[in-house]
Every structure is written in structure tokens, then in C-alpha cells.
C-alpha positions as CSV (number, residue, x, y, z in Angstrom):
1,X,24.8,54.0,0.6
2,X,26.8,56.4,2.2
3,X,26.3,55.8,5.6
4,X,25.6,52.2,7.0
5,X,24.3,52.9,10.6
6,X,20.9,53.7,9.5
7,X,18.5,54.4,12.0
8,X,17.4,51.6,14.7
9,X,20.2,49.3,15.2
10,X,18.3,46.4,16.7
11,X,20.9,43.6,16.3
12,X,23.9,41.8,17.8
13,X,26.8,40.4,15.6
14,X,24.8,37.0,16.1
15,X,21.6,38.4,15.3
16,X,23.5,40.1,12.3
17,X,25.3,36.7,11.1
18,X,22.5,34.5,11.1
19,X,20.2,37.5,9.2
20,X,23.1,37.7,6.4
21,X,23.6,33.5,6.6
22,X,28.2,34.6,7.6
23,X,29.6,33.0,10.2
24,X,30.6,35.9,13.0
25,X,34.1,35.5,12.4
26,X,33.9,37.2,8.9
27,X,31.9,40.0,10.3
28,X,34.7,40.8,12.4
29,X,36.8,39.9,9.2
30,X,34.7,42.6,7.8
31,X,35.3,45.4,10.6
32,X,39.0,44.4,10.8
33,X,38.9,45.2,6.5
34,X,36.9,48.6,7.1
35,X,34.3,46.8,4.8
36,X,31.6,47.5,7.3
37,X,31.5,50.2,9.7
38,X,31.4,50.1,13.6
39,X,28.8,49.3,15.5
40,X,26.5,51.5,17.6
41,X,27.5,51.1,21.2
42,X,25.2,50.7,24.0
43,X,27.5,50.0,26.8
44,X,30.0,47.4,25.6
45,X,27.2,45.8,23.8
46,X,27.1,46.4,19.4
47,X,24.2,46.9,18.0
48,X,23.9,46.9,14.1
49,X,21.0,47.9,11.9
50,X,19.5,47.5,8.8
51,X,22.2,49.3,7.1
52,X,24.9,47.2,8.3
53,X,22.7,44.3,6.6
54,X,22.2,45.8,3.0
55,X,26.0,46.4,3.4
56,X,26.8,42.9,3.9
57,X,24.5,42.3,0.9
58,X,26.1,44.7,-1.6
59,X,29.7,42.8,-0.2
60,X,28.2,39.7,-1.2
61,X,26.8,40.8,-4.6
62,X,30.5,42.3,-5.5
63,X,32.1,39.2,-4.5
64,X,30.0,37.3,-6.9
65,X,31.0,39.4,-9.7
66,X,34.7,38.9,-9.1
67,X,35.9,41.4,-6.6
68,X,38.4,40.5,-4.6
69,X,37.6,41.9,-0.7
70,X,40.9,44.6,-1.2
71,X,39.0,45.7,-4.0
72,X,36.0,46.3,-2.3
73,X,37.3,48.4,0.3
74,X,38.7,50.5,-2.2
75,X,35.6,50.7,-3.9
76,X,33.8,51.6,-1.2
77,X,35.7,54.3,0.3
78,X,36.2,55.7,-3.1
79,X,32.1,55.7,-3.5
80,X,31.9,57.2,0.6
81,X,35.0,59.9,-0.6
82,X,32.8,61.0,-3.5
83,X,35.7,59.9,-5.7
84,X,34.8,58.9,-9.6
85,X,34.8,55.3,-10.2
86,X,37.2,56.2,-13.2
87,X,39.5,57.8,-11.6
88,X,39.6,54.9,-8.7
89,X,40.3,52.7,-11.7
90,X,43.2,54.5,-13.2
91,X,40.9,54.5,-16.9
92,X,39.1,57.4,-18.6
93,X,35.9,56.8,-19.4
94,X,36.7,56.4,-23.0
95,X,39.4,53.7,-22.3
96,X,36.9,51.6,-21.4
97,X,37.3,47.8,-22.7
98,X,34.3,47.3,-24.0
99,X,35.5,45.1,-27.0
100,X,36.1,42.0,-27.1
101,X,39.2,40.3,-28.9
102,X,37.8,37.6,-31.6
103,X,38.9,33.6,-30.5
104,X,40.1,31.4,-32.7
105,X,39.5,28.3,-31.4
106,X,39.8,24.3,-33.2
107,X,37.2,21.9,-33.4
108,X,38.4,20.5,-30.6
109,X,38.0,23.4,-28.6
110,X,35.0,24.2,-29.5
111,X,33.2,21.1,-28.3
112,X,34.9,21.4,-25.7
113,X,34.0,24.7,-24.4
114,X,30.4,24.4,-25.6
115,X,29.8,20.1,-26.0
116,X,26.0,20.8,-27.3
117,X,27.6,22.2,-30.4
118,X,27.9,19.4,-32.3
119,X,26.9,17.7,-35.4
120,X,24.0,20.3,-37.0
121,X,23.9,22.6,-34.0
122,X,27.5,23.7,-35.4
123,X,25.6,24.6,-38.9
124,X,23.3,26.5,-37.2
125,X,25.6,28.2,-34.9
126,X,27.6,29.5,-38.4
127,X,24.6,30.6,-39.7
128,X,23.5,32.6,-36.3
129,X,26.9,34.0,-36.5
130,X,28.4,33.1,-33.7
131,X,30.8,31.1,-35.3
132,X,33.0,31.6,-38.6
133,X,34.2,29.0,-39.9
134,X,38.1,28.8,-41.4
135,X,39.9,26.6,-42.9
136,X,41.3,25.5,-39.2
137,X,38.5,25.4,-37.2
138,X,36.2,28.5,-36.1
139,X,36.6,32.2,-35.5
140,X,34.6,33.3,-32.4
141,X,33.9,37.2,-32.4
142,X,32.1,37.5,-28.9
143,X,33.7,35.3,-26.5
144,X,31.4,36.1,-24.4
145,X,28.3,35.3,-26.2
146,X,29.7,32.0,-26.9
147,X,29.7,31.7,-23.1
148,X,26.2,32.2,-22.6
149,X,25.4,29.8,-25.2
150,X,27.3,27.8,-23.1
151,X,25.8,28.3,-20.0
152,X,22.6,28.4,-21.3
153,X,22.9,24.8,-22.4
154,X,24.6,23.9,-19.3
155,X,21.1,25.1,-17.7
156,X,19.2,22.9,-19.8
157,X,17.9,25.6,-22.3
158,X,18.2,23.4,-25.7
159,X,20.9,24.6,-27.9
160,X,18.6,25.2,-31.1
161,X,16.8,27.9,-28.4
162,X,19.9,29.3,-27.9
163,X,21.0,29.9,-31.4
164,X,18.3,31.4,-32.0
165,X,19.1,34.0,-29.5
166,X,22.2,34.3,-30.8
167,X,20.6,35.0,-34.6
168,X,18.2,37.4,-33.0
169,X,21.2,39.5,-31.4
170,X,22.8,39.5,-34.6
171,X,20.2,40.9,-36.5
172,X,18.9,43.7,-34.4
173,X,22.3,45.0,-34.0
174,X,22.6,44.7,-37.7
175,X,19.5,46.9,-37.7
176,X,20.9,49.5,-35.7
177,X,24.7,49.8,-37.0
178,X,22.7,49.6,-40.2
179,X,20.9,53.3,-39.2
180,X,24.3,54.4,-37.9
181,X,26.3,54.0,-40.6
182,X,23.5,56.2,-42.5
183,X,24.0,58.9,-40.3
184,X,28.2,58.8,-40.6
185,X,28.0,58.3,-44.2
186,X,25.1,61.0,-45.2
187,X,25.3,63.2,-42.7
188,X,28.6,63.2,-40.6
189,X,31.0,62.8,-43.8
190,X,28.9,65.3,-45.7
191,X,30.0,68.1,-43.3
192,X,33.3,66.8,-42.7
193,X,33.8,67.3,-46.5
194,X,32.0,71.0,-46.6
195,X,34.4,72.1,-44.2
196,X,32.1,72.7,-41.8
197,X,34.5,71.2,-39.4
198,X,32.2,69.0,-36.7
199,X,35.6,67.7,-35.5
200,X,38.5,65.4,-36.4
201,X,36.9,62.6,-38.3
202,X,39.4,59.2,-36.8
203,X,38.8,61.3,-33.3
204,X,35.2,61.7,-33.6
205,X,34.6,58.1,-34.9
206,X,36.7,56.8,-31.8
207,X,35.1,58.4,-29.3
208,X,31.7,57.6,-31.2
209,X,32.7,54.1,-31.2
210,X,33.2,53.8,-27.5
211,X,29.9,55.8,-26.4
212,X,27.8,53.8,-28.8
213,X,28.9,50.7,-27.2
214,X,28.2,52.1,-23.6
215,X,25.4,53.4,-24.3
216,X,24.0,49.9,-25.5
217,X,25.4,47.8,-23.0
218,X,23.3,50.8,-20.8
219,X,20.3,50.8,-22.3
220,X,20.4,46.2,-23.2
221,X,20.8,46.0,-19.5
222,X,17.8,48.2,-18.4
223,X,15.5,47.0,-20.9
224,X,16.4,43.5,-20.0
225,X,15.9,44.1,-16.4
226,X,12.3,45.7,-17.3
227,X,11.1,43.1,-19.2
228,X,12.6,40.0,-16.9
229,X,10.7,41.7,-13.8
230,X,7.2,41.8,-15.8
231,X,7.7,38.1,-17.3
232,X,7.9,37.9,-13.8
233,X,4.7,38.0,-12.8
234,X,2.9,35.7,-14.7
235,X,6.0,32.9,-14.7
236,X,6.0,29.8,-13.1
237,X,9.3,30.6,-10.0
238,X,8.6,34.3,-10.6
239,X,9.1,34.8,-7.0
240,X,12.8,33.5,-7.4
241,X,13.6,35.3,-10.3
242,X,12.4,38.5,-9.0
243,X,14.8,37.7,-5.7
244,X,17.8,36.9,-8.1
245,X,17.3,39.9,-10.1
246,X,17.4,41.9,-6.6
247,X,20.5,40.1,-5.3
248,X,22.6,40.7,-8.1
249,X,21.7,44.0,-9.0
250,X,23.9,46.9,-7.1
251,X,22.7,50.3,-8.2
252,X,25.1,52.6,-8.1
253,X,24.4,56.4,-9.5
254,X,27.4,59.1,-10.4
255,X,26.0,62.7,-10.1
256,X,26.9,65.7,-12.8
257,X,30.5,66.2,-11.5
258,X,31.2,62.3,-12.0
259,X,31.2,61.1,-8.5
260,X,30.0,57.8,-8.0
261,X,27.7,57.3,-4.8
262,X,25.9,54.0,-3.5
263,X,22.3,54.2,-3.0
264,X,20.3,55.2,-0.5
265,X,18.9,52.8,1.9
266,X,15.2,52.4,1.1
């Protein structure tokens, strides 16, 4: 969004507050930040619009995913500049942490973080993979999968459905590095060892290494969107899913030269 005075500001800061459920006081907050842009003046009466409002919505929907308010004024004056999200970061895209470090963690700790595995449920976690066990308690290679297990018990999804997620994940992916590794090792190597020279063979595998991991988190995260918005329609609460899905979703879209821009207002 690169302008948030859309056409037919309607609202006064009270109307605006009690549409975006903020006290007044953090609106002005807001204006004070340069999170959310002036007013249309009719006198020495503001009107805001429904701009201002999707504004306050993408704020909200930033804030949820652990930006700080600093950090979203830079953001969005980077995105109004036309600057590359990249760059505002300080990163190249290829530095990207998309890794995880493994976690060792005891038995202990591991009921503790996730207290539904316990007993057979820890069996079954090994065999899912997302556990190892060790000879001091249990090697963790996605954190963050463990997490969702986690959460996902927390929610009241029973842990056995959860594990099972967990195998599922572990397969598929084993599928695909599976076909990947057939192309580096029949293919890629090949012509590496022809002299055909495709490239430095450490560089190419690094920078391989990183796109293949952004372009699944890319392409997980669309398809899961697709398919959670057509379960949608037949599921009991689909109404509220399709809502949350909305309100945590923020859209942004970088053009050819790299510039990252907010969307439109529809």
C-alpha cells in the first residue's frame, strides 16, 4: 500500500478507533511514529478512510509476528521508498537464516517443553523423526517443528495426530531431497567432472542449498494457504478460519529490480 489516504475519508479518529477496536490515544501514538499518515483536513476536522484502516490492520498483523513499532516504521518507509527489504535488513538474499541449529535437549526438557510427549508418544515421536535419541537424552533437528507439535497439543489436537504430521513432513521431504540428490549426483557432478565448467561446485551447492530452501518455505506456504481456504468451505468455523487466514496474511510483492511494495488497497 503505498498510499494510505485512499479515496473517501469518511471517519473521525473515534470513528477510526472504534472500527480498528485501538483506543485514540495509540492512533495519535501512531501519527506521532509516522506509522500512519495524516489525516485529510476538512477545516480543523480529520477525516480518515479506508486506507488508514487496512493500515492499522497491516500494523497489527506485524506486531503479532514480533515487530517491534521502530521496526515497522522502518519497514514501511523502506516499502513507500521502493527500497529492497534486503537491503533494509543489512542481509543478501542468500544470507538468509533459513536453517535451523539442532537442540539438544534432556528428558527433562523435553517433557517439559512438549508435556504430551511422554511414555509411548516419545517412541513414536523417534520414529516420526522428530526426535533422536542419544545416550543423554534427545537430539531435536527442527526446533521449530517441535514447537508446533507443541502447540498443536496445547490446542487440543491429540499428540498421536500430531506425530503423524511430523512422519508425513519427513517423508515427503525425503521424497524430494531424494530426486535432488539424483540430479547433483547424475547430472550436476557429471559436468562438473567433464569440464564443462557449470560453476564452482562448494559455490553452486551453497547457493543451491539456500534457494532450495526458499523456494519451499515459498511454495509450503502457498499451497497451505490454498488448501486451508477450500477446507474452508465445507468445515465446521470455516468462517473463522477464513478471517484468521486474512488477518495474518500481509502480502507484500518485490517487482524485477527487487523493490519490495505493499499491496494495493482492494
Amino acid at each position: 500500500m503505498s498510499e494510505a489516504k485512499t479515496a473517501g475519508p469518511v471517519m473521525t479518529i473515534d470513528e477510526l478507533a472504534r472500527r480498528a477496536r485501538l483506543p485514540v490515544r495509540t492512533i495519535r501514538e501512531y501519527h506521532t511514529m509516522r506509522l500512519l499518515p495524516p489525516p485529510e483536513r476538512r477545516g480543523r476536522v480529520g477525516f480518515y478512510g479506508p486506507g488508514h484502516v487496512q493500515r492499522l490492520e497491516l500494523i497489527a498483523r506485524l506486531q503479532r509476528r514480533g515487530y517491534s513499532l521502530a521496526g515497522i516504521r522502518d519497514l514501511l518507509q523502506a516499502w513507500a521508498a521502493g527500497a529492497d527489504l534486503t537491503s533494509l535488513l543489512g542481509i543478501e538474499p542468500a544470507q538468509a537464516p533459513l536453517d535451523e541449529m539442532p537442540l539438544r535437549l534432556t528428558r527433562a526438557e523435553l517433557a517439559a517443553q512438549v508435556p504430551a510427549l511422554s511414555g509411548p508418544a516419545v517412541e513414536r515421536a523417534c520414529e516420526a523423526g522428530l526426535i533422536q535419541p542419544g545416550t543423554d537424552g534427545y537430539l531435536v533437528r527442527s526446533p521449530a517443528l517441535l514447537a508446533l507439535v507443541a502447540d498443536g497439543t496445547v490446542a487440543g489436537v491429540p499428540v498421536s495426530d500430531m506425530l503423524d504430521l511430523a512422519g508425513t513432513l519427513r517423508r515427503q521431504v525425503g521424497s524430494v531431497a531424494d530426486a535432488i540428490a539424483d540430479l547433483i549426483a547424475f547430472r550436476l557432478l557429471p559436468a562438473v567432472q567433464a569440464g564443462e565448467d557449470p560453476g564452482n561446485l562448494v559455490a553452486l551447492l551453497q547457493r543451491g542449498r539456500t534457494l532450495l530452501l526458499q523456494g519451499a518455505v515459498s511454495l509450503l506456504a502457498d499451497r497451505l494457504a490454498d488448501a486451508l481456504l477450500s477446507r474452508s468451505e465445507d468445515a465446521v468455523g470455516g468462517a473463522a478460519l477464513r478471517a484468521a487466514l486474512e488477518r495474518i496474511r500481509v502480502g507484500a510483492v518485490a517487482d524485477a529490480s527487487g523493490s519490495t511494495r505493499l499491496p494495493a488497497a482492494p
